[in-house]
GUSEFI-746821 format. One record per residue (C-alpha): x, y, z. Coordinates in nm, 4 decimals. Example, Ala and Ser with C-alpha at 12.3 -4.5 7.8 and 13.67 -1.06 7.14 Angstrom:
BEGIN
[[1.2300,-0.4500,0.7800]]
[[1.3670,-0.1060,0.7140]]
***
This chain:
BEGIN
[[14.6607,21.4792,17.9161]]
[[14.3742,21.3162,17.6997]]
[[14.1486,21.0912,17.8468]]
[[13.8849,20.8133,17.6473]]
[[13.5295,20.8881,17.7237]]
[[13.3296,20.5640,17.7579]]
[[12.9406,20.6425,17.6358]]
[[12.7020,20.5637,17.8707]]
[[12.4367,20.2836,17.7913]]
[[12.1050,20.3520,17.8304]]
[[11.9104,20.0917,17.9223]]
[[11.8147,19.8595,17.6938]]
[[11.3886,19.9131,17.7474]]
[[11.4532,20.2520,17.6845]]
[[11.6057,20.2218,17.3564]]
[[11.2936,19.9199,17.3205]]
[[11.0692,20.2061,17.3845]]
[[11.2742,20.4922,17.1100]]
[[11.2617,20.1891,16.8608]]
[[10.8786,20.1349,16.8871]]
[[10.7957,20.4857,16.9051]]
[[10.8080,20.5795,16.5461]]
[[10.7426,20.9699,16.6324]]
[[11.0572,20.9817,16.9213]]
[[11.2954,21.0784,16.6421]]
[[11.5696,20.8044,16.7748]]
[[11.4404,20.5192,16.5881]]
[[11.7660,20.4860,16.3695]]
[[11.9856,20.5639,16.6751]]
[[11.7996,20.2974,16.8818]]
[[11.7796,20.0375,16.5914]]
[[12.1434,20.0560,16.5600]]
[[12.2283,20.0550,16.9473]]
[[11.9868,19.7763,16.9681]]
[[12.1736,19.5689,16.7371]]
[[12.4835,19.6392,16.8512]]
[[12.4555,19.5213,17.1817]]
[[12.2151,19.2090,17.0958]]
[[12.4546,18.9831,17.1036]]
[[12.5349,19.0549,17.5101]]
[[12.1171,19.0419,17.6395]]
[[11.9569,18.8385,17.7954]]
[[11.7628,18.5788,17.5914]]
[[11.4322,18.7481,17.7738]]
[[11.5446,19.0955,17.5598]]
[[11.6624,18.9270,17.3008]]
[[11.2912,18.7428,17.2103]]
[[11.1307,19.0831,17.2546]]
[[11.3155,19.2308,17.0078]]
[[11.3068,18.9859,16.7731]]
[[10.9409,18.9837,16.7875]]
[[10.9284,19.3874,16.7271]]
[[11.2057,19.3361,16.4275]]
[[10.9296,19.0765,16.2800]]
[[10.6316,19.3323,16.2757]]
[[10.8449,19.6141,16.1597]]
[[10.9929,19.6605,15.7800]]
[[11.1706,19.4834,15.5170]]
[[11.5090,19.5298,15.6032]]
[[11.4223,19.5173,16.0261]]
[[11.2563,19.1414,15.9302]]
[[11.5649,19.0875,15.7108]]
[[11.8249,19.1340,16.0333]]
[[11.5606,18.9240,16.2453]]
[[11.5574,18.6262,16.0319]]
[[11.9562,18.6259,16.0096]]
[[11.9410,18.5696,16.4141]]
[[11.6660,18.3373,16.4192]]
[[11.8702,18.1004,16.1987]]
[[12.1267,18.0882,16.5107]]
[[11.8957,18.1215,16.8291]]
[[11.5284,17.9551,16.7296]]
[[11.2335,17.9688,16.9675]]
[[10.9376,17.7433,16.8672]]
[[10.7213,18.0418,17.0021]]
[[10.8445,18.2002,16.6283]]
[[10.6843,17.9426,16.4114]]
[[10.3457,18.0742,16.3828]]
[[10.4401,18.4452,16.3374]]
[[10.7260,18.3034,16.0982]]
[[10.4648,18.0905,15.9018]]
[[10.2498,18.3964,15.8857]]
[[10.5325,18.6201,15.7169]]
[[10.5753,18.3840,15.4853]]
[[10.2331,18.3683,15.3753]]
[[10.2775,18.7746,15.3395]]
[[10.6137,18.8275,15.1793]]
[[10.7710,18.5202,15.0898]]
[[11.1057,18.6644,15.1531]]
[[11.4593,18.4795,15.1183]]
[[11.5906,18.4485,15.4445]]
[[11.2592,18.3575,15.5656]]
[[11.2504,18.0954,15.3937]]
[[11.5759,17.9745,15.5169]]
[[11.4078,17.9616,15.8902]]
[[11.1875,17.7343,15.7636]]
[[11.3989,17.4576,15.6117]]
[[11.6171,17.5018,15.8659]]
[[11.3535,17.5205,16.2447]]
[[10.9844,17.4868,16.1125]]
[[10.8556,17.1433,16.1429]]
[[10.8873,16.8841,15.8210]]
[[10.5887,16.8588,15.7548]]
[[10.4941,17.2197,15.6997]]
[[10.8296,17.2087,15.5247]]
[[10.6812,16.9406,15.2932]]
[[10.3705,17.0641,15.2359]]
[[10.5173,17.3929,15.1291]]
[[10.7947,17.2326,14.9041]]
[[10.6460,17.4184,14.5806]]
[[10.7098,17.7539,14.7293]]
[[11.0530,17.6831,14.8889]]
[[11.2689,17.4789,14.6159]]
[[11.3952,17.7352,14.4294]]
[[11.8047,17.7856,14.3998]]
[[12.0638,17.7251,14.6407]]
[[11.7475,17.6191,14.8710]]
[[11.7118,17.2770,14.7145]]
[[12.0779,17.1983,14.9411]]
[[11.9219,17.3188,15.2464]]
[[11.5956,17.1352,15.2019]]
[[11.8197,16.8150,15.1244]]
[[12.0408,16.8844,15.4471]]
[[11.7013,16.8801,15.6462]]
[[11.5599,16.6169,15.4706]]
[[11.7862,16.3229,15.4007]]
[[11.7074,16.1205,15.6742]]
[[11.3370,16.1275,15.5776]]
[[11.2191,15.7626,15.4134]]
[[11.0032,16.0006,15.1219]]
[[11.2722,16.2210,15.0745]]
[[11.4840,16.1238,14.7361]]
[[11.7662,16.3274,14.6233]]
[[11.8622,16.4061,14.2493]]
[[12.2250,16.5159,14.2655]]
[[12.1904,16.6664,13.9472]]
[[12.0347,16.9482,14.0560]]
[[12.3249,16.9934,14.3538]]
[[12.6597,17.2018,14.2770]]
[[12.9464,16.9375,14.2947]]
[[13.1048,17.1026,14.6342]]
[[12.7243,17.1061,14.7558]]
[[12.6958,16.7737,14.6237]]
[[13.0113,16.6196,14.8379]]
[[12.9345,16.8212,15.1265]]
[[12.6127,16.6748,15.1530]]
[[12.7526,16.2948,15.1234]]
[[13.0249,16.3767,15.3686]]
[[12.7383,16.5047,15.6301]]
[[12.4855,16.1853,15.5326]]
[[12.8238,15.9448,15.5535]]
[[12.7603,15.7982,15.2806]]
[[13.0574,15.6851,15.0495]]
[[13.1410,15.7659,14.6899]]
[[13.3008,15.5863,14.4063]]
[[13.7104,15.7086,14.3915]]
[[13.6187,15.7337,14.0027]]
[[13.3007,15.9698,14.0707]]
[[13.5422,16.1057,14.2985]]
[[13.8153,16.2463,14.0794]]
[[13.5653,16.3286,13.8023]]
[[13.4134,16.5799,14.0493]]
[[13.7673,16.7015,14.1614]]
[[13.8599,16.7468,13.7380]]
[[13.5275,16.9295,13.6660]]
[[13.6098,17.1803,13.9650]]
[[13.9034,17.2051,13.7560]]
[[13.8025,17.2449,13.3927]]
[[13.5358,17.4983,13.5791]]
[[13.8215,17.6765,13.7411]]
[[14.0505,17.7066,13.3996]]
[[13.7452,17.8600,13.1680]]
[[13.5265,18.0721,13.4404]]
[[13.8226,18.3029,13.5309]]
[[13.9629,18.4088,13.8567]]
[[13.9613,18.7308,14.0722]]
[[14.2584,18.9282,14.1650]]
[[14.0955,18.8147,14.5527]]
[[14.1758,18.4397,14.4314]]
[[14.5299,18.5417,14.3985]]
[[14.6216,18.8231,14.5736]]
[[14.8425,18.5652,14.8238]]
[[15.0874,18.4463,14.5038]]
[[15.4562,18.6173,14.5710]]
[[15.7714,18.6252,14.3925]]
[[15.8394,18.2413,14.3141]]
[[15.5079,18.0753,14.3895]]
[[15.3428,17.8460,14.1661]]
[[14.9708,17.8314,14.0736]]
[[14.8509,17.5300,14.0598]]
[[14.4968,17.3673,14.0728]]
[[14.5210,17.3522,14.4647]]
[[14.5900,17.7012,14.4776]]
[[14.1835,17.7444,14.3916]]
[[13.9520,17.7184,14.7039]]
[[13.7016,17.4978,14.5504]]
[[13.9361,17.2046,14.4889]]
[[14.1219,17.2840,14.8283]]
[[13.7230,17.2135,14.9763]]
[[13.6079,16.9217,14.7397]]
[[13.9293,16.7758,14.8524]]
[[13.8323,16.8125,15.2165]]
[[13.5188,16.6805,15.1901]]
[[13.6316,16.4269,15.0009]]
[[13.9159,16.3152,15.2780]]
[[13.6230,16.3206,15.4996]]
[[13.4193,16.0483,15.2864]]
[[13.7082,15.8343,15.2892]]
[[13.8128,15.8574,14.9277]]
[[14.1578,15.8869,14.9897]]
[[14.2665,15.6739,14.6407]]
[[14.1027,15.9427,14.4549]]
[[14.2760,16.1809,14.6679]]
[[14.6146,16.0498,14.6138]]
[[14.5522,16.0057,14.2839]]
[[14.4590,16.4037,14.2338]]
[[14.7232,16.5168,14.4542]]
[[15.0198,16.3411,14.2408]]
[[14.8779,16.4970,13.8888]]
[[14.8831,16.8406,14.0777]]
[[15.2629,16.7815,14.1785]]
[[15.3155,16.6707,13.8414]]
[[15.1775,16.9758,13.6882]]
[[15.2634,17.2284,13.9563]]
[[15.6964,17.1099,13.8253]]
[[15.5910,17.1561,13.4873]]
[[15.5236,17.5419,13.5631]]
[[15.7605,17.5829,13.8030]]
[[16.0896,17.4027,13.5142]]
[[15.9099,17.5889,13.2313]]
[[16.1429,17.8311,13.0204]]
[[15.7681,18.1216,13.1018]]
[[15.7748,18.1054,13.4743]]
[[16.1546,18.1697,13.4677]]
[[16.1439,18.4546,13.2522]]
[[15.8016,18.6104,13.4595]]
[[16.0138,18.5819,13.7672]]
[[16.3124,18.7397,13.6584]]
[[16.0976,19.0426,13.5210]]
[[16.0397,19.3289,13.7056]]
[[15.7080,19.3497,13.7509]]
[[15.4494,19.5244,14.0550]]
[[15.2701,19.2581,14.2428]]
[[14.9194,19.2508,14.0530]]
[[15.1371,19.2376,13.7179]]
[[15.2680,18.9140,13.8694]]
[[14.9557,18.7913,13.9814]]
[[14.8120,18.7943,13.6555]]
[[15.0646,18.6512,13.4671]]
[[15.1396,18.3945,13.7082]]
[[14.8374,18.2504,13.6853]]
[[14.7507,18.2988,13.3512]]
[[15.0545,18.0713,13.3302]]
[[14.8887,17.8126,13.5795]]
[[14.5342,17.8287,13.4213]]
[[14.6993,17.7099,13.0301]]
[[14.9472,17.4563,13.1946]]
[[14.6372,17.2622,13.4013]]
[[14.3862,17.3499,13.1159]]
[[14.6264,17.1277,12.8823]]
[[14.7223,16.8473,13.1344]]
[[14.3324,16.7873,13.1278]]
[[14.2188,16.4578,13.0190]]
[[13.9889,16.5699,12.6705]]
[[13.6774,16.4192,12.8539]]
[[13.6228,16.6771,13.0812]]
[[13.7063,17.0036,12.8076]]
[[13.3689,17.1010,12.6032]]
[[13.3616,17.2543,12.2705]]
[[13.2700,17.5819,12.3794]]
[[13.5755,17.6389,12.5862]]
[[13.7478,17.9849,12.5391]]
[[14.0712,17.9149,12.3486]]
[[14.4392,17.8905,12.5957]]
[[14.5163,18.2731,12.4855]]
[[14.2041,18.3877,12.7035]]
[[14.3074,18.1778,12.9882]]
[[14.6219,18.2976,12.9637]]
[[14.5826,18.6133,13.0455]]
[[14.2705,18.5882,13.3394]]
[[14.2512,18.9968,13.3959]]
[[14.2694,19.0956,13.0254]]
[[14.1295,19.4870,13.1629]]
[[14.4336,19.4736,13.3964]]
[[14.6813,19.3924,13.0880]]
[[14.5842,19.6590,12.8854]]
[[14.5306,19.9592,13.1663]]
[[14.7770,20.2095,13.1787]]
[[14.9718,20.2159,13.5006]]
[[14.8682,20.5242,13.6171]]
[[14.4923,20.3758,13.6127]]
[[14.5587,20.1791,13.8308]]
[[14.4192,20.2460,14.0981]]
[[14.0510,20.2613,13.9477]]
[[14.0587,19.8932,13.8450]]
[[13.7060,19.7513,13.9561]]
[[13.8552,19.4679,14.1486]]
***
């Protein structure tokens, strides 16, 4: 008879104690204990930590910040202020937009608008009377997400041309064999098969544009028959095929069928031409099956 032997926990000060004791030779084993069982202390262990995390290294501050973001203490903010001053790190500056007071925030807004930060800053912001947003410097999904949060409403015609750029972005950028690993024998790809359009169009049912919506939704049925009747679908069905053959055909097939429903306003000049979209995973195509397995997927 076999029995499962439960490891004792040592106490938590104990492992405090290994982790601050950089000569103890357990300072990995307590780190990582420490972490895992985080989640379960009390908020009294929890701040102590947190503070130790801060004064330690790179990647220690790194995991600290990440929690911060979820359980903020105003007793951080001058320690957090002072790190930033030091390092300027990411995910520092993430606790700021997101717990630090505005004004700091605003007084700092040369060092902290840089990429995907602007969005954040914006979230934090738009209730603020000297706070203006320029949408052209949001991503469209950022850019609806961020109306649907201020409740704000949108055009239906700004509407759909966000929901037809997602599109046109969707047909010449490419997919991953992750984007359509869930396509079986029989399914069609169509444009709401692609995440981003299945999230603009939440957002967008949540700002009330539900012409646009309708609208969208009947040229994707329209499309998705096209695929599905055409003489290519039939003929990629009834060829034997393994799965990620299928994949990548299939929606090859579903990226040159949408690409050409497009209305010519939203296709550029610099698009690659149907025969690249047509075949997504062109390394795939060309691999010999016994390679398989060493695709960098």
């Amino acid at each position: 008879m076999s029995y499962y032997v439960v490891t004792k926990n040592p106490p938590i000060a104990t492992q405090i104690k290994n982790f601050q004791n950089k000569r103890s030779g357990k300072v990995t084993e307590a780190r990582r204990d420490i972490q895992h069982r985080f989640a379960c202390l009390d908020w009294k262990d929890q701040k102590k930590i947190l503070k130790l995390f801060l004064e330690s290294g790179f990647t220690d501050r790194d995991w600290a910040y990440s929690k911060l973001l979820r359980i903020w203490d105003d007793s951080f903010t001058e320690k957090v202020k002072t790190l930033w001053d030091q390092y300027h790190e990411d995910k520092c500056s993430w606790v700021i937009i997101r717990h630090l007071p505005k004004e700091f925030l605003l007084e700092r807004m040369h060092e902290l608008d840089y990429d995907r930060n602007y969005y954040f800053i914006c979230r934090r912001l738009y209730n603020s009377s000297d706070w203006k947003i320029d949408k052209g410097r949001l991503s469209i999904l950022d850019c609806l997400s961020l109306t649907e949060e201020m409740q704000t409403s949108m055009d239906d015609s700004e509407a759909l041309d966000y929901l037809f750029m997602l599109v046109h972005d969707m047909c010449v950028g490419g997919l991953t064999l992750e984007q359509v690993k869930y396509l079986t024998r029989g399914c069609v790809f169509c444009a709401t098969s692609f995440s981003p359009i299945k999230t603009a169009l939440y957002h967008l049912y949540g700002i009330g544009c539900l012409q646009a919506t309708a609208e969208f939704e009947k040229w994707n049925e329209i499309i998705q028959l096209r695929i599905f009747e055409s003489k290519e679908f039939k003929e990629i069905n009834q060829t034997p095929m393994d799965d990620r053959t299928y994949q990548c055909r299939i929606s090859g097939l579903g990226l040159e069928y949408i690409y050409t429903a497009l209305d010519e306003k939203y296709k550029k000049a610099d698009d690659p031409p149907i025969e690249v979209m047509r075949n997504p995973f062109p390394y795939y195509a060309i691999a010999p099956k016994e390679d398989s397995e060493d695709l960098p997927f």
